[in-house]
Each structure stands twice: as structure tokens, then as C-alpha cells.
C-alpha positions in Angstrom: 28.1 -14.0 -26.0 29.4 -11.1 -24.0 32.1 -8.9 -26.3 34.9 -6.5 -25.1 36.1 -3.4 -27.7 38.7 -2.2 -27.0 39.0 0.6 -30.2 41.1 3.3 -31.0 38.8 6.4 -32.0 39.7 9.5 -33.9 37.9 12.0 -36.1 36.9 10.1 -39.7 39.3 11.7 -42.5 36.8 12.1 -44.9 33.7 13.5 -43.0 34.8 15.7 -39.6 30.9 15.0 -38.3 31.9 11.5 -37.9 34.1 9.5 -35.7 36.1 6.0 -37.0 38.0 3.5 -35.9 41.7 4.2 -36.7 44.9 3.8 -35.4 46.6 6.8 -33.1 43.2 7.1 -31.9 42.2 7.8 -28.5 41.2 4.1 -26.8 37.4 3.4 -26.3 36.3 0.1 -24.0 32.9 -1.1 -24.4 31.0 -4.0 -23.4 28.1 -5.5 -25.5 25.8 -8.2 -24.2 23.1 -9.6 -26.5 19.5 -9.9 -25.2 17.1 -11.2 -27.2 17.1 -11.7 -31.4 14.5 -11.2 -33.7 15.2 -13.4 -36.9 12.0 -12.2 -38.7 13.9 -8.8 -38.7 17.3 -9.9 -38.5 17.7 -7.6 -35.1 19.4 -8.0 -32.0 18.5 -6.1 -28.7 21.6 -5.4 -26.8 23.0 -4.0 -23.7 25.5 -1.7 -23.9 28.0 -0.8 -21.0 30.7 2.2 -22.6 34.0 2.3 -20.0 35.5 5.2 -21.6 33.1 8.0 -22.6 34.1 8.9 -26.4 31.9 11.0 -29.0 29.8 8.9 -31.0 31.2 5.3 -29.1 27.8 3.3 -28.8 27.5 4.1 -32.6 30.7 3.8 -33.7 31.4 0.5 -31.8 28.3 -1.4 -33.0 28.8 -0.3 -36.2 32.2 -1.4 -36.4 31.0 -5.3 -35.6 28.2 -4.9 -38.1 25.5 -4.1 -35.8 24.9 -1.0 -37.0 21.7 0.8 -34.7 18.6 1.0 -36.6 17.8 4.2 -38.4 21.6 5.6 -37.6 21.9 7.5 -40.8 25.4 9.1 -40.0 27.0 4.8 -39.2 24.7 2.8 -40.3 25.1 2.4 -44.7 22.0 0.5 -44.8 19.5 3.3 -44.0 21.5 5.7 -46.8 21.1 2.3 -49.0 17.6 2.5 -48.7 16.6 5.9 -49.3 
């Protein structure tokens, strides 16, 4: 299933090296199409297509739907879980 964000970005209020969703922020648009899913590993491949060009959207977007980019210590909590 294809999904539109449309998400209002802005600097994170607790750590300035990170961006969040919250309101006031700039708007981001991104498309995400799923590709193919690995159950063994619980992972999906996607495409990504970003409309507006915001610092850390890819990241910030997936993240946000709890798809969270493998490895992604900075948005993903499940690598800083595990270490």
C-alpha cells in the first residue's frame, strides 16, 4: 500500500542534531511504496520518493510510521536498545 506524509518538521527540543515531527514545523511530503517483506527479519524494502527536500526526512519520516531504517542510531531506538 502506497502512503502519503505530509509532516510538519522542526528541530527536536531536546537534542539540536535531530529533527521531529512537531507542530509549527516546516511541511515535509513523502511518498513510501513497499517492495518486498522479509518476515524472517521482520523487514520491509521500500521506495522512497521525498517532494520537499527537509534535513533528515527519509529518516525522520519512516521513523515516525515505525519503520525505522536499519542501523539508524540517531531515529531508530532499537539499535540504542541493543547496544
Amino acid at each position: 500500500e502506497v502512503r502519503r506524509l505530509h509532516l510538519p518538521v522542526k528541530r527536536d527540543a531536546t537534542d539540536a542534531t535531530k529533527m521531529a515531527v512537531r507542530s509549527g514545523g516546516k511541511h515535509s511530503d513523502t511518498i513510501i511504496r513497499p517492495l518486498a517483506f522479509e518476515e524472517a527479519g521482520g523487514t520491509t524494502l521500500v521506495a522512497v520518493v521525498i517532494l520537499t527536500g527537509r534535513t533528515h526526512q527519509i529518516r525522520l519520516a519512516l521513523a515516525h510510521v515505525g519503520f525505522p531504517i536499519i542501523g539508524d542510531r540517531k531515529y531508530n531506538s532499537r539499535v540504542k536498545a541493543e547496544e
